[in-house]
C-alpha positions in Angstrom: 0.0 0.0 0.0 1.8 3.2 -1.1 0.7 6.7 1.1 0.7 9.8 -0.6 1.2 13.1 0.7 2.1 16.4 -1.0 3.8 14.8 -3.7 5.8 12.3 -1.5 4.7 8.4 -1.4 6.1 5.6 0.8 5.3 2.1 1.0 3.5 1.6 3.8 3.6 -2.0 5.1 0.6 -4.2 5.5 -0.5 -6.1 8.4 1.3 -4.0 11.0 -0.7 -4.9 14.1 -2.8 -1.8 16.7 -3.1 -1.7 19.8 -6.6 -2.1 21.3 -6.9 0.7 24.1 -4.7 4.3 24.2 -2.8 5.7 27.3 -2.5 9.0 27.7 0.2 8.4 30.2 2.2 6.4 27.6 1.5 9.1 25.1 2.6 11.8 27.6 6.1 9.4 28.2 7.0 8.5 24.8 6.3 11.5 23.0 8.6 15.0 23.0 6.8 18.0 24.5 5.9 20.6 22.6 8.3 22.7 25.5 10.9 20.3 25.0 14.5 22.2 24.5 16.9 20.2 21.3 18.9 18.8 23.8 15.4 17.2 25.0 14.4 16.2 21.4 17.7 14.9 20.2 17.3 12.1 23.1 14.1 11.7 22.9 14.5 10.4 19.2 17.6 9.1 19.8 16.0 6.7 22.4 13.9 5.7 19.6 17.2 4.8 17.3 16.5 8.5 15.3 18.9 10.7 14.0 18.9 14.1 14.1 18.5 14.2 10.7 15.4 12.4 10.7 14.2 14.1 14.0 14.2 17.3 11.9 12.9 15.5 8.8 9.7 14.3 10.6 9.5 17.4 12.3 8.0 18.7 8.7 5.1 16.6 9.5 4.3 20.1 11.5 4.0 22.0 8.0 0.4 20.4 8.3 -2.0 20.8 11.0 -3.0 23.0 14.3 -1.6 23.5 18.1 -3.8 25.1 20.7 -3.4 28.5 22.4 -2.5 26.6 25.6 0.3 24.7 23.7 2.2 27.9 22.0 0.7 30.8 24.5 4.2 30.8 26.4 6.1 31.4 23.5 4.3 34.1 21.9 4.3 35.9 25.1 7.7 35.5 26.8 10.6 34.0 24.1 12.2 36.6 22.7 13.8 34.4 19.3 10.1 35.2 17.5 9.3 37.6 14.8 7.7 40.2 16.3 5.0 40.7 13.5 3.9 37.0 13.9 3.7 36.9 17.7 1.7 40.3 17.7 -0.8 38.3 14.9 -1.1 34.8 17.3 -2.0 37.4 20.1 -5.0 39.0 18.3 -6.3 35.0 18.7 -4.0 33.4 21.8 -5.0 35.8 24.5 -2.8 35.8 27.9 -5.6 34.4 29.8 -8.7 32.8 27.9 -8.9 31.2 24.1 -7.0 28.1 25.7 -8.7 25.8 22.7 -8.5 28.9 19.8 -6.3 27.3 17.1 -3.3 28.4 15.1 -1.8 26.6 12.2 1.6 24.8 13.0 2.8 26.4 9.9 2.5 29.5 9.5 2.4 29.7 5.5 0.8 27.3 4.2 -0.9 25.2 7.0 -3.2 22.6 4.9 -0.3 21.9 2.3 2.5 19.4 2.9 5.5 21.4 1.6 8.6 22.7 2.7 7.5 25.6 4.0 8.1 24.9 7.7 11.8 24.9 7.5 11.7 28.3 6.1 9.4 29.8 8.7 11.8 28.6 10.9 14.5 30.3 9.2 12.5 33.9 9.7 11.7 32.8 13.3 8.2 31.8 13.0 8.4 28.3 14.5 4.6 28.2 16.6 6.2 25.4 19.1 8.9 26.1 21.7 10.1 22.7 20.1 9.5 23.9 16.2 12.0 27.0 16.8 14.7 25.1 18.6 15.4 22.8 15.6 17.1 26.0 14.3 18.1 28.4 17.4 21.9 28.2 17.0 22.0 24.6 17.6 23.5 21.3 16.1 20.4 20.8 13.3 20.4 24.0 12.0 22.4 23.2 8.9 19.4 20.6 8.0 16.7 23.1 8.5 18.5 24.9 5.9 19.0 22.4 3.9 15.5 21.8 4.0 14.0 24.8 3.3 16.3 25.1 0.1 15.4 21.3 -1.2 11.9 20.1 -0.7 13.1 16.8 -2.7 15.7 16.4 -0.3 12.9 16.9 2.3 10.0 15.1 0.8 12.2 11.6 0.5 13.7 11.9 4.2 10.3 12.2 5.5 9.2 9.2 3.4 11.9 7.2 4.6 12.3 8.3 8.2 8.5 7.3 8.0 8.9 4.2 7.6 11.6 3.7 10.0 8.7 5.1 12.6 6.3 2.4 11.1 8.7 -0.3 12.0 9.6 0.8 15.7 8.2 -1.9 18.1 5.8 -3.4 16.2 2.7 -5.5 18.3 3.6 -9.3 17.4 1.8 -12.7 18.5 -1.4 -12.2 20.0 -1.2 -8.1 20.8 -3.0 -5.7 19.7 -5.0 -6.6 16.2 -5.1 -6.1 12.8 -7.8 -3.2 11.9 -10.5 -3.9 9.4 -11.4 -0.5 9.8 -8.1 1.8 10.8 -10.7 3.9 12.2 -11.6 2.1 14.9 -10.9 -1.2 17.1 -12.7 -4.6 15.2 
């Protein structure tokens, strides 16, 4: 089965067993915070077996999508390494207090297209995430932003790959979890 997303496919594998309930407590435990400094991310996915190459490539899954007030209020309001025109534009919908559940698009650009357009708002300082902005604040994975934001290709087929590398990690084998005739919900 091949999955297609702005003009990158992967193979995805078939068969690849679900699990049958969700924990938020596993959820909070094995997934990086959108407060999470690099030094946090970078071990994060490197307890996973990731790169940093590939933590910033599947970072770009953030050029699609929305965060809550709640989730980027502290970084409009108090970081200082964000363009001043786009934090004065989340405020006029990310009160101080209030609008926890108001939305703004994770990328800033172009928010329902899967590009490479992420990157480059990060390059002009208009990551929404505390965690978006420190993949290029000075730090070790700034060259790949760039590199990113000046090669979609380049971008496009690390994501695909890094993908499936994420498909693959700990799979459910034997009698876990099930195979979905519906992926929307449990059989």
């Amino acid at each position: 089965m091949s999955h297609k997303l702005g003009g990158s496919s992967w193979t995805v594998q078939l068969g690849r067993r679900d699990s049958t309930t969700a924990s938020l407590n596993a959820a909070n435990n094995n997934l990086p915070s959108p407060f999470s400094d690099l030094s946090a991310l970078l071990s994060a996915f490197s307890n996973k077996g990731f790169t940093a190459k590939e933590l910033v490539a599947l970072s770009g899954s953030h050029t699609i999508g929305q965060a809550r007030c709640t989730i980027f209020r502290s970084r409009i309001y108090n970081e200082t390494n964000i363009n001043s025109a786009y934090a004065t534009s989340l405020k006029a919908n990310c009160p101080s207090s209030g609008g926890d559940n108001n939305l703004a698009g994770l990328d800033a650009s172009t928010s329902t297209v899967f590009d490479n357009a992420y990157f480059t708002n990060l390059l002009n300082n208009r990551g929404l995430l505390h965690s978006d902005q420190q993949l290029f604040s000075g730090g070790s994975t700034d060259a790949q932003v760039r590199a990113y934001s000046s090669n979609s290709a380049t971008f496009l087929s690390d994501f695909g790959n890094a993908m499936i590398k994420m498909g693959n990690l700990s799979p459910l084998t034997g009698t876990s979890g099930q195979i979905r005739n519906n992926c929307r919900k449990v059989n």
